[in-house]
N, C-alpha and C positions, 0 to 999 in steps of 0.2 A: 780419268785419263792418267795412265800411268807414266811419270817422268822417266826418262834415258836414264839408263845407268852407267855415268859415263868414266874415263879416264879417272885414273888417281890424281895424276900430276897436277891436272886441270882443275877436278872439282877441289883439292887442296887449297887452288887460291882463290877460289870462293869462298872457304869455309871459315870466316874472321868469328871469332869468342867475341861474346858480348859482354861487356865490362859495366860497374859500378858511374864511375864519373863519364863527366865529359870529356877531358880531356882525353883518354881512353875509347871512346865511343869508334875509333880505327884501331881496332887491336892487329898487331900485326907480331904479336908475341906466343901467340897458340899454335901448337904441337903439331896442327891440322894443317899451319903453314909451308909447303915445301916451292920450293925453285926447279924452274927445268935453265938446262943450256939455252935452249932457243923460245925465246920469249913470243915469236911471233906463230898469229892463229892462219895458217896459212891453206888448210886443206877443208872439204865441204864438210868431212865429221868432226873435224877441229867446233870448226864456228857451229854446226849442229847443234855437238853434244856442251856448249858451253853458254849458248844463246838458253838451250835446257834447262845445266845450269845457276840461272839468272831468274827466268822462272820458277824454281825450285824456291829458291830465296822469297821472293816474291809472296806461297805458299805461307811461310812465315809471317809476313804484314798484313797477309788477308782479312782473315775475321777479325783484327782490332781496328781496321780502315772502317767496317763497316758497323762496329760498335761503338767507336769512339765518335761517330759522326751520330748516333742514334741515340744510345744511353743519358747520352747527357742534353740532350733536346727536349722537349717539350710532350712527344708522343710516345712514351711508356715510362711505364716505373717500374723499379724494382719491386721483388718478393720478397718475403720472410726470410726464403728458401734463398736465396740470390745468395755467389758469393760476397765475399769482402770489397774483395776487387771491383764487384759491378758495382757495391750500393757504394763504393766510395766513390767510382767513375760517376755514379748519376750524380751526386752532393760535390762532384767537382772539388774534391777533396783528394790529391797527391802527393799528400807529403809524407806522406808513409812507401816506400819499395810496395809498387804495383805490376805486375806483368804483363800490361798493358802498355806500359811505358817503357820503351825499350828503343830510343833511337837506333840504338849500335843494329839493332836486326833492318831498315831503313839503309841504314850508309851500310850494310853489307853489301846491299842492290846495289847501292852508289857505285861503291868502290868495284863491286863485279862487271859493272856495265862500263865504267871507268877502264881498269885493265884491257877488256874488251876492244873500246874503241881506240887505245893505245895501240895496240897488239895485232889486231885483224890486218891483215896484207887489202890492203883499197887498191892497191897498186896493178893488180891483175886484174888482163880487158880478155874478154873473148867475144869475138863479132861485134867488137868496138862499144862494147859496156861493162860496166865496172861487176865482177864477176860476184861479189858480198854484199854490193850495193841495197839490197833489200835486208840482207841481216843485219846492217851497220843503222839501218835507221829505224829496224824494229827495237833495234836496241837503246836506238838516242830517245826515240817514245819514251823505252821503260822507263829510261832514267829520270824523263821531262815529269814524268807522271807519279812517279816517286817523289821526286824532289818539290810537286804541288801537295801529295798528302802531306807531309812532312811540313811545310809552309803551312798548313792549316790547320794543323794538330800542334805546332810548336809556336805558331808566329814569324820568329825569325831564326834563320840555322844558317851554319858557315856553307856557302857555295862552294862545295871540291868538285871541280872536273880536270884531275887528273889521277891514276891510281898512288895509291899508299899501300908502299910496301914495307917501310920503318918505321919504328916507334918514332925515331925525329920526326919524320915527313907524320904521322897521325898530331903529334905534339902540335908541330906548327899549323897544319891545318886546321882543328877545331879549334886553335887561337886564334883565328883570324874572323876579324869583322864578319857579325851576323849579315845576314840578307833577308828584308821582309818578304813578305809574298808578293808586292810589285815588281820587287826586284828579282824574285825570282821566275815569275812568268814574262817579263819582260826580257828576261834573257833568254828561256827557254822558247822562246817565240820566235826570236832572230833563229835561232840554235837552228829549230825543226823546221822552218821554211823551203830552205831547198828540196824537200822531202815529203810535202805534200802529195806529190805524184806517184810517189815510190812504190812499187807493189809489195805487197806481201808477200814475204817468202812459201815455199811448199814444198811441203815435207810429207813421205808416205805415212798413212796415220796419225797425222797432227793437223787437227782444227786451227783453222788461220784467224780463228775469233780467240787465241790465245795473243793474238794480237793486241794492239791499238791504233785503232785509224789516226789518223797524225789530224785533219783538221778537225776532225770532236773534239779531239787534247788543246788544240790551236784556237778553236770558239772556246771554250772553255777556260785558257787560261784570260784571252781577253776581257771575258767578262769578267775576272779577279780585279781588272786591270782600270778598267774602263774603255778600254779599244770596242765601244758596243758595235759600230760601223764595220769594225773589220769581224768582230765574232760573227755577226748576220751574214758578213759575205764566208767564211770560213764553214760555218754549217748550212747555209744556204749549197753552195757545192756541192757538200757533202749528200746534201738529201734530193737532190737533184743529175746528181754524177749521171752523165752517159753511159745506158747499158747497165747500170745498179744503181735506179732511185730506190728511195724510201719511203714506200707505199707505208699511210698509218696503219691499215690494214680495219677489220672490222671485228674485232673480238671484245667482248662487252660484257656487261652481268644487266639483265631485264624481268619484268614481269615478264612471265608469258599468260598474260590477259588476252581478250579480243575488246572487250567493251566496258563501258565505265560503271556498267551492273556486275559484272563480276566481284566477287566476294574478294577480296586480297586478303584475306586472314587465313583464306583456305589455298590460293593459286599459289601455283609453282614459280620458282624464280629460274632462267637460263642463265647457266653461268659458264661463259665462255671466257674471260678475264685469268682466273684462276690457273685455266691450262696453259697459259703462257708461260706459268713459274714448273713446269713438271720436269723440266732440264734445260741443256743449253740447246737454244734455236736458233738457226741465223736468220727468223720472221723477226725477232723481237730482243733477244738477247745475243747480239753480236758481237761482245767484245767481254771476257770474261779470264779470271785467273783458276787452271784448271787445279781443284784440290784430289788426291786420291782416297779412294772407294775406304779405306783400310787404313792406318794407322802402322800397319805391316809394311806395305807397301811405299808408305812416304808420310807426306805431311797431307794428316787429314781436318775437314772443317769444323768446327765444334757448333755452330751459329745454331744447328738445331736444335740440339740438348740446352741452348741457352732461350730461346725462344720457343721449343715444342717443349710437350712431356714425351718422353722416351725414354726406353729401358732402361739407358743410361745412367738417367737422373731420375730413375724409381717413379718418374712420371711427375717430379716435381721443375718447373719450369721457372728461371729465374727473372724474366721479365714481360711485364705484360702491359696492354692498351691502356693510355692513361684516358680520364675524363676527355683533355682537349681532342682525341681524335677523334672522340663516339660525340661528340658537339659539333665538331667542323663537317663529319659527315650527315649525323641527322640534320642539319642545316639547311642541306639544297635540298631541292625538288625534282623529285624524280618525273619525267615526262612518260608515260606508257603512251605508243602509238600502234595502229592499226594499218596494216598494208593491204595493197589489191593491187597486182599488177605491178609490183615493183614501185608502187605510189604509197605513199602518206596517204588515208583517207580520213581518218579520225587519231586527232591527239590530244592527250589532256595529261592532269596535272592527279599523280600518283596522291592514295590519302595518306596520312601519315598514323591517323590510328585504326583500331580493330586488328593488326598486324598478328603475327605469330612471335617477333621475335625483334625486340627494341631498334636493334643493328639494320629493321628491313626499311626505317625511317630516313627518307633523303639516297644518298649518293650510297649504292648497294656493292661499293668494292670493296669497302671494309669487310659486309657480310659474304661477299663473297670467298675474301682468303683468309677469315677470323671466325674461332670457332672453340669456343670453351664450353664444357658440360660435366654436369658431376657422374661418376661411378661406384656404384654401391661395391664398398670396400669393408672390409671387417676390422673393428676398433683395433687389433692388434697386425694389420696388413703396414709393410713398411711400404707398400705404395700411397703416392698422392692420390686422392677421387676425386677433385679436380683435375680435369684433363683438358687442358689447350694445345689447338695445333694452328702455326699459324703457314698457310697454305703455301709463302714464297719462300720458306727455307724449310720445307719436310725434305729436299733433294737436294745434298750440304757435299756433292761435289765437282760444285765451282761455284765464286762469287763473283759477282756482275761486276764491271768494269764500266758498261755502258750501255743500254738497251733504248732500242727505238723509240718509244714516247720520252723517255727524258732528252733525246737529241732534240726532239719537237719542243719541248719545254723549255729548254735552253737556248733555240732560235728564240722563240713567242719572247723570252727574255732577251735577248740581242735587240730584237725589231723592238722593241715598246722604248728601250730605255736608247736607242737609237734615231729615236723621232716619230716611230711609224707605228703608235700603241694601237690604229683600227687592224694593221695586219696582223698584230702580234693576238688581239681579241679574235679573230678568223680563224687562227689556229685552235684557240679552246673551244670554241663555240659550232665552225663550220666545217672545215677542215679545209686547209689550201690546195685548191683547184681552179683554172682560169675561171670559171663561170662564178666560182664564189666568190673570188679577188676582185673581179669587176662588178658583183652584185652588192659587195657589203663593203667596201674601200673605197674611199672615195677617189677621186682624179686626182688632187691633187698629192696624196698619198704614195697614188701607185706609180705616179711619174716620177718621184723625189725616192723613192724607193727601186725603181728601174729593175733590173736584171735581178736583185734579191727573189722578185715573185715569180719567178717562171716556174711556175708549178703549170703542166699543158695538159689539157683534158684528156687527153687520147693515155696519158704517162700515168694521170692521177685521176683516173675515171670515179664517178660519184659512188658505185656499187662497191669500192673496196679504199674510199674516203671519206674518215669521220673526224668531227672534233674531238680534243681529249676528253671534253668534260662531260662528253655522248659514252662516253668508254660504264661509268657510272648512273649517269643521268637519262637516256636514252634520247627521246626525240629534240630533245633541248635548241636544235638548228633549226625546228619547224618553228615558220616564222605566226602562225595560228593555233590556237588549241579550241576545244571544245570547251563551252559554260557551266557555267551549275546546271543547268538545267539538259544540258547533252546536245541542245541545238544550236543554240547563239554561238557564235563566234565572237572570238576577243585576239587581241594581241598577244601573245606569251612572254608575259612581261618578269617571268622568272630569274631569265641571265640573261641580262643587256650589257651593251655598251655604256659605261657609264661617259655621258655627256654634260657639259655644264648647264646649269638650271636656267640660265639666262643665253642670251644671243650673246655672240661675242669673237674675235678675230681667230681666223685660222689658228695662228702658232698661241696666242692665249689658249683658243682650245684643246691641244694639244699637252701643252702643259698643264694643263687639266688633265687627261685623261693619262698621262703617264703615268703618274704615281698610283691611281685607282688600279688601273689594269694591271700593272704589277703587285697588286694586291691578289687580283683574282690566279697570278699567273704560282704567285706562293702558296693560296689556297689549291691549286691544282696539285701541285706538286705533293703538297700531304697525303692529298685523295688518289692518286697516281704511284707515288714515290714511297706511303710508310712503310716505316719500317727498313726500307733498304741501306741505312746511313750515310740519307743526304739530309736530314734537317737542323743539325746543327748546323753546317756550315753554310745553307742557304740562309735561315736567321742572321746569322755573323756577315754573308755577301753583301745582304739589304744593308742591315745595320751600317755595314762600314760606307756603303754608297751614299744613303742617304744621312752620314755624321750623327746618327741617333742611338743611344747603346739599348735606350730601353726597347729598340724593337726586336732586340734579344733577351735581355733582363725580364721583360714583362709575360711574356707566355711561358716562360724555363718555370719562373716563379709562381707560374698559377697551373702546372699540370697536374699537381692536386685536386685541382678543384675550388680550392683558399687561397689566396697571395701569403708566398714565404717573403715576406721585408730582407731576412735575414739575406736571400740567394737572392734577391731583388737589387740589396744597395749592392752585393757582391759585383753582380755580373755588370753594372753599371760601369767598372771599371774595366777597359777591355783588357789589360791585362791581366785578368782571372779569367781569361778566357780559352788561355792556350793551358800545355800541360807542359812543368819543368823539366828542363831540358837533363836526364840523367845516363 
């Protein structure tokens, strides 16, 4: 998508230098700086081309939002070949100038979206409605959403909502009292409320997934927060909204077997999962920052060259699958089933060896968009013969913002740590639909949860709703599978509800199963989410919920393979957890 090419005068006060210090971090002393007479955005190309913009900027923080949430996690390592910059990002080592770290391009957004909302005329009604009203709160998102990256990658940063136009006014500002990340979703939550409802703006030839839905931004900050009641009700909404639910839809990676004599060494695998990442959808990827095609053209995504081999990079590719992801998904168990009539008739439990290919063991989404193989190259070819592509960024122009299974994933997380962990397991397991809420949820659940489950049959019909963990795992909902022997039936006691071993009180058992299910719902996320750069900051989510550092400290440290002590007692301390603030 190509950004506007807009005004001088305008895109001048977007265009802030990024400077060395903090105190610098609002330069308002670059060339690029100019002033108009009339400060206010008053006409439809004004606010257009300046909302654009804002976007552009945006463009800028893309690929390090999704690196710095990735690199330093648990699920890839650096290469040989890696630069400086990543192998330092993954060893969480910044004390050398990295370009990666770079707030001032962050409060560029700030401060653009800031002016913005200073400056926009609110004041003009036609046919008794505020005429900007939708650009004004597409803009208060970006800012909300900024100012969460920024909270997660730094800890704490000074809250500006107002623009900086002097070096005084940058001085005093970045002087002023940091704000953690409660504090700072808890402000941006009052902030974006009235705007829940707001529509999206429309523009000829601009995808409104250049957007951000204000309650996914609103569930999401709550669960920074602890608000788990209001996240559930916020994305509960959301995926229920009149006229535009949030069908899971049915796209998946499966054997295509018939019978449990088929050879698996030999059978083909369906991989439907994969096509979801071939560009932006609004089936699955609907809220996304757009990068251009070209480098000519504007700011383009590097994320492939970082993660694929590509021409680029002579086919050498700087980071790849560590040990923990190809463990977490050989783990489960893959369910192959058999249909007739739109029916389950025969399901059983996939083997794990005689295979073609290690990755085909357990949950097949890895294999599905992960794919490394050697190329006979000649000792003096300056290409790599190792070649990796990995499937969700071969298409590097746009990065995701927010896509339909992590909206799912981040209810199932609202509901469990909200009280209600059997709904939040329905989600991975069944997929929420009335007949499944009242099959697999108990009474007392679904009353104490009320209006959260309207999920209504006719809205979320069974032929186009799955569980997530069905996305990888295939029949895993059937509550039967076939024996060793092809005839007996048994339970498929594969992915349960984890329940306590003993009889015991409603709310006891509940508090049992919260913390379990939130287990399963962060193993989901790896098998669903790698790679996209949410795993660091879901580590860090847990960790800080439940006051335990090592449930970050301990998997960073073992993506080797061996426990590193050394990043082990590190990460212990949460403050090596953010990156210095320069």
């Amino acid at each position: 998508m190509k950004i506007y090419r807009y005004k001088q005068a305008i895109a001048a006060l977007f265009c802030l230098s990024t400077m060395a210090s903090c105190s610098d971090m609002l330069d308002t002393t670059s060339d690029m700086v100019e002033f108009v007479d009339d400060n206010t955005l008053s006409t439809p190309q004004d606010l257009q081309y300046s909302l654009m913009g804002i976007v552009r900027q945006m463009q800028v923080i893309a690929d390090r939002t999704v690196l710095l949430g990735e690199v330093r996690a648990d699920l890839m390592v650096p290469t040989p070949k890696a630069t400086t910059a990543i192998k330092n990002m993954a060893a969480g080592d910044f004390t050398e100038d990295n370009p990666y770290n770079k707030i001032s391009d962050f409060y560029a957004v700030i401060n653009s979206c800031n002016y913005y909302l200073a400056n926009a005329d609110t004041t003009l009604v036609r046919l008794g409605k505020k005429v900007f009203e939708k650009e004004y709160a597409a803009v208060k998102a970006y800012r909300a959403w900024t100012y969460l990256q920024m909270a997660k990658i730094y800890g704490a940063v000074p809250l500006v909502t107002t623009p900086v136009l002097t070096e005084n006014e940058a001085e005093l500002a970045m002087s002023a009292e940091k704000t953690d990340i409660t504090g700072i979703c808890n402000y941006f939550i009052d902030d974006l409320r009235k705007y829940i409802d707001t529509e999206f703006p429309q523009y000829e030839g601009v995808s409104q997934c250049i957007f951000i839905p204000v309650r996914v931004l609103m569930g999401e900050m709550c669960l920074w927060t602890g608000r788990y009641q209001e996240a559930a009700t916020y994305l509960s909404q959301y995926l229920t909204m009149k006229g535009a639910p949030v069908i899971t839809g049915i796209n998946k990676v499966e054997w295509a077997v018939n019978s449990q004599n088929d050879d698996y060494g030999s059978a083909g695998i369906m991989p439907s999962f994969s096509l979801l990442f071939n560009g932006p959808s609004t089936s699955e990827i609907f809220s996304y920052i757009p990068m251009e095609t070209s480098e000519f053209d504007g700011i383009a995504s590097r994320l492939a060259d970082v993660y694929n081999s590509t021409i680029n990079n002579d086919y050498y590719f700087q980071i790849t699958p560590s040990a923990t992801i190809r463990e977490i998904s050989a783990a489960q168990t893959h369910i192959s089933t058999r249909w007739q009539n739109n029916e389950v008739v025969a399901a059983w439990a996939a083997p794990k060896e005689g295979l073609r290919d290690e990755l085909q063991k357990g949950d097949l989404r890895l294999f599905d968009v992960y794919e490394k193989r050697t190329e006979n190259r000649s000792e003096t070819s300056q290409y790599s013969s190792e070649v990796q592509t990995i499937r969700k960024f071969e298409y590097a122009y746009y990065v995701t913002i927010y896509r339909r299974q992590e909206v799912y994933l981040l209810f199932a997380e609202a509901l469990c740590r909200a009280g209600y962990p059997e709904s939040a397991f329905c989600i991975l397991r069944y997929g929420l639909r009335a007949t499944n809420i009242k099959k697999y949820i108990c009474e007392k659940e679904r009353e104490r949860a009320g209006i959260l489950l309207s999920f209504d049959d006719e809205i979320f019909p069974k032929l186009t709703t799955q569980g997530v963990h069905a996305i990888g795992c295939g029949g895993v909902a059937e509550e039967k599978i076939n024996g060793p022997d092809g005839t007996t039936k048994v339970d498929n006691d594969y992915y349960v509800l984890p329940v306590p071993p003993e009889e015991t009180s409603y709310e006891d058992s509940v508090q049992y199963m919260i913390p379990r299910v939130e287990d399963l719902i962060m193993q989901e996320r790896v098998l669903e989410l790698a790679f996209e750069g949410r795993r660091y900051y879901d580590l860090m989510r847990v960790a800080m919920r439940r006051n335990d550092n090592s449930y970050l400290a301990t998997p960073i440290s073992m993506r080797t393979g061996t426990k590193d002590e050394e990043v082990y007692n590190q990460l212990l301390d949460n403050k090596n957890w953010y990156l210095p603030l320069k």
